[in-house]
Backbone bond lengths (Angstrom), bond angles and torsions (degrees), N, CA, C in turn:
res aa  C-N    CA-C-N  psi(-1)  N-CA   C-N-CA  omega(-1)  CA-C   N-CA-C  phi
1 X - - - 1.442 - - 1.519 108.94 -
2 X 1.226 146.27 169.28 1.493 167.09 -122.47 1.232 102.76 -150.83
3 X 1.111 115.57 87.26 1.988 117.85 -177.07 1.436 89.19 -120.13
4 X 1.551 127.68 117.08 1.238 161.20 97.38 1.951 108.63 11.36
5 X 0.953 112.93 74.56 1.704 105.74 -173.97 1.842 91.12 -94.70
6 X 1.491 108.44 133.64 1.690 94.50 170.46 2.150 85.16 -143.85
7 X 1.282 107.49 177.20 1.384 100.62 -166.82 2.098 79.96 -175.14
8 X 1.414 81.88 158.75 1.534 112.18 -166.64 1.671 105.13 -146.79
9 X 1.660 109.78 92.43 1.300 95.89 -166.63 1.809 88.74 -116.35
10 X 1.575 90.22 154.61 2.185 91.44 179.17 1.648 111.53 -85.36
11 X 1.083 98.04 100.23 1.757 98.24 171.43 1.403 117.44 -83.41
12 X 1.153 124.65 53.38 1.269 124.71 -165.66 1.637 103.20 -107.78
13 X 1.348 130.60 13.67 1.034 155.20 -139.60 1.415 105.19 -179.12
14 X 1.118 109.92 143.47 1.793 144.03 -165.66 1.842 87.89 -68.82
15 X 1.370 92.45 -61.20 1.545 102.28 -176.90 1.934 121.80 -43.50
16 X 1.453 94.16 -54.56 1.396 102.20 -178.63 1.612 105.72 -80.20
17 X 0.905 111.06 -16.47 1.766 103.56 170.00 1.358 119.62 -71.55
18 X 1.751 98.74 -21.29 1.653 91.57 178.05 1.819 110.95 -105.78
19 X 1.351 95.50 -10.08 1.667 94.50 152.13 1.200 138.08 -80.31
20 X 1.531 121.47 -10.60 1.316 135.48 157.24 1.540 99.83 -59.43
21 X 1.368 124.88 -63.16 1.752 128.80 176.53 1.300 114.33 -17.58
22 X 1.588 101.82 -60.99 1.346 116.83 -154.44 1.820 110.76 -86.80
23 X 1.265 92.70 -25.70 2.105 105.83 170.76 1.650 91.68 -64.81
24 X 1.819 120.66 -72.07 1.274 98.82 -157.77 1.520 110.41 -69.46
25 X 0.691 144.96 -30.95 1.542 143.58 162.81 1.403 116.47 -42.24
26 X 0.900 135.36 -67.44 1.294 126.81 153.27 1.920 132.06 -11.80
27 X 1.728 77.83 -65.66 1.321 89.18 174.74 1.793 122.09 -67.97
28 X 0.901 116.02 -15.88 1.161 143.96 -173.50 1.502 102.63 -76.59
29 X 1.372 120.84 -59.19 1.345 111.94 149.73 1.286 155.23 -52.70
30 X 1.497 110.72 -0.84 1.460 137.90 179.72 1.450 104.79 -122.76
31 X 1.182 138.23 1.18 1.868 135.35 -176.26 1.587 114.76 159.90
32 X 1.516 121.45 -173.73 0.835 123.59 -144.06 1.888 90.18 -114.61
33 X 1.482 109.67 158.84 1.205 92.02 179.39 1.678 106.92 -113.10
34 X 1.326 105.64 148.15 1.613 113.31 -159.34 1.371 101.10 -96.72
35 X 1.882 109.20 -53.64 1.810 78.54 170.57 1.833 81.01 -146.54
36 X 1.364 132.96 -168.15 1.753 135.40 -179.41 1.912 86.60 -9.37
37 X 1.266 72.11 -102.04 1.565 100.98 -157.77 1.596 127.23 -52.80
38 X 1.569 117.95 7.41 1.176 109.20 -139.08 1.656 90.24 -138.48
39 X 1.440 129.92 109.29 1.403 113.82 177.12 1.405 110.54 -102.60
40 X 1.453 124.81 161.05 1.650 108.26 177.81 1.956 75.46 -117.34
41 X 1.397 87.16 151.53 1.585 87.21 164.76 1.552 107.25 -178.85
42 X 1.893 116.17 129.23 1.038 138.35 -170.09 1.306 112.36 -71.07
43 X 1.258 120.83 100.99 1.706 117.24 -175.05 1.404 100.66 -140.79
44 X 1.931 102.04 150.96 1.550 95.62 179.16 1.875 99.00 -96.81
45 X 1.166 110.80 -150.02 1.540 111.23 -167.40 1.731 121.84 -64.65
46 X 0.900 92.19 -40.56 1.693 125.10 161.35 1.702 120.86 -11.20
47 X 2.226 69.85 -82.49 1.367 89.84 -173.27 1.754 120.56 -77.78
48 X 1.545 102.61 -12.88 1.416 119.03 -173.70 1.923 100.52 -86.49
49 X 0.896 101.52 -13.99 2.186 117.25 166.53 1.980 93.53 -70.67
50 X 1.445 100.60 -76.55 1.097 98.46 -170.71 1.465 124.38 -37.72
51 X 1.349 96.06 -82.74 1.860 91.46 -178.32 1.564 125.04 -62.04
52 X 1.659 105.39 -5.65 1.804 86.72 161.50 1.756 120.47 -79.73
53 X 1.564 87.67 -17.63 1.377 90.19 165.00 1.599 139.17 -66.58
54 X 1.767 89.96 -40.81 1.853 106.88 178.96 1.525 84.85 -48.08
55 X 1.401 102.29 -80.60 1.486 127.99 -173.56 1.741 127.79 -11.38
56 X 1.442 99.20 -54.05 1.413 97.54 159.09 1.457 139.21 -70.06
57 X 1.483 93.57 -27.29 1.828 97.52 -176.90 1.626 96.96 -77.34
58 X 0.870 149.04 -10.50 1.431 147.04 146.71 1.399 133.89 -56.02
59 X 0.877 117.22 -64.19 1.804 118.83 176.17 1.817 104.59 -73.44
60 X 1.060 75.18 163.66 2.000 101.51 -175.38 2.094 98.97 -97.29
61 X 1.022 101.72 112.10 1.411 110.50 -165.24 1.434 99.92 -75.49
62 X 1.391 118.65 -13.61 1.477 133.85 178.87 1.573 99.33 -68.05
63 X 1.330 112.93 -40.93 1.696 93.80 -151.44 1.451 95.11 -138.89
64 X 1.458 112.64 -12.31 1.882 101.73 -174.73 1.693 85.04 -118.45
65 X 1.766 103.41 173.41 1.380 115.68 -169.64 1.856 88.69 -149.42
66 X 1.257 104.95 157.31 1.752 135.36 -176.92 1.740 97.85 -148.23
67 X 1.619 103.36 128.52 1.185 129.51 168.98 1.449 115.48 -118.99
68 X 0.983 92.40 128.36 2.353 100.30 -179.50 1.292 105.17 -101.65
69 X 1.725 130.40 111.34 1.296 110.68 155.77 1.076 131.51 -88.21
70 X 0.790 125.31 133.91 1.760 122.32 -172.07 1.460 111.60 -99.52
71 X 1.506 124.13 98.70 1.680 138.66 166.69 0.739 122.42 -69.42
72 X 1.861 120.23 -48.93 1.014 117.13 179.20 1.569 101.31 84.80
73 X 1.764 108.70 173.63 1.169 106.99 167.52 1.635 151.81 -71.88
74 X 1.098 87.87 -29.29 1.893 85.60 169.84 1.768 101.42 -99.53
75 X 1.737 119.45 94.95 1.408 127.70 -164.53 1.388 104.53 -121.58
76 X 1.412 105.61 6.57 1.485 115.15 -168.56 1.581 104.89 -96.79
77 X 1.248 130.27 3.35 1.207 126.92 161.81 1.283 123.27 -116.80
78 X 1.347 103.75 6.72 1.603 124.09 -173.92 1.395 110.94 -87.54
79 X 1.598 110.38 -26.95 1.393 113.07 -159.07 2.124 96.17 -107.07
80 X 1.188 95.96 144.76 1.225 120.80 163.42 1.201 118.44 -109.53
81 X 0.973 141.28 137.93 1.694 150.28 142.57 1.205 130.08 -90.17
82 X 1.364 137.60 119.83 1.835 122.97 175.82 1.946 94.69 -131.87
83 X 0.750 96.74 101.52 1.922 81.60 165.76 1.657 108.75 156.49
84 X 1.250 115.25 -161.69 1.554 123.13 176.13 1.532 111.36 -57.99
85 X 1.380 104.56 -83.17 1.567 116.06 179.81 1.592 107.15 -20.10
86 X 1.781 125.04 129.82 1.398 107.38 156.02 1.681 121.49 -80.38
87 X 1.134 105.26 159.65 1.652 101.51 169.30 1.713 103.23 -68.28
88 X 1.569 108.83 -179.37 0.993 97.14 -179.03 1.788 102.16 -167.70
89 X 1.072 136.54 142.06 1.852 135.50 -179.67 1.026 117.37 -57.79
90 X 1.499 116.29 90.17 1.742 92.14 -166.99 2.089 108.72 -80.05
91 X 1.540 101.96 11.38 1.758 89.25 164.84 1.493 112.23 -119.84
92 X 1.602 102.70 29.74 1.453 119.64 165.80 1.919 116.65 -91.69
93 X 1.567 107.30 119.41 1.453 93.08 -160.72 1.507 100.24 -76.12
94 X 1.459 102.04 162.80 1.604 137.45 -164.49 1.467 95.20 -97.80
95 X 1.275 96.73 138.77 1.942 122.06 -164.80 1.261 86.52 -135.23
96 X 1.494 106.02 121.32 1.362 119.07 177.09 1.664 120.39 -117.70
């Protein structure tokens, strides 16, 4: 399914700047990133356990926030695009 991970962490602090690092990196390992803050990434139940898990033991629940969207499988009519960035398949494999 197509879970939407986006997160808002406070770097206003040395600390939270290097927990921002470690969120997008993370995320980065589970999907593609759509725009800063915002990863799209194809995971079944599993993997969507896991990284809310990585995910939480990282941020400061005090001052940063993580949102999951949940698409699900048919997400391909859900999504709109208008702008620069192209869209792109995120269960289309990557040619490097």
């Amino acid at each position: 399914m197509l879970v939407l991970i986006t997160y808002d962490v406070n770097t206003e602090t040395e600390a939270g700047k290097r927990r921002l690092r470690k969120v997008a990196k993370q995320c980065v390992n589970y999907g593609q990133r759509g725009q800063n803050s915002v990863f799209e990434c194809n995971l079944d139940a599993a993997k969507l356990r896991q990284v809310k898990a990585i995910l939480e033991d990282i941020i400061d629940k005090e001052v940063d926030s993580l949102r999951f969207y949940n698409l699900g499988n048919k997400y391909k009519d859900k999504i709109e695009h208008i702008g620069a960035k192209k869209s792109f398949d995120v269960t289309a494999p990557l040619i490097f």
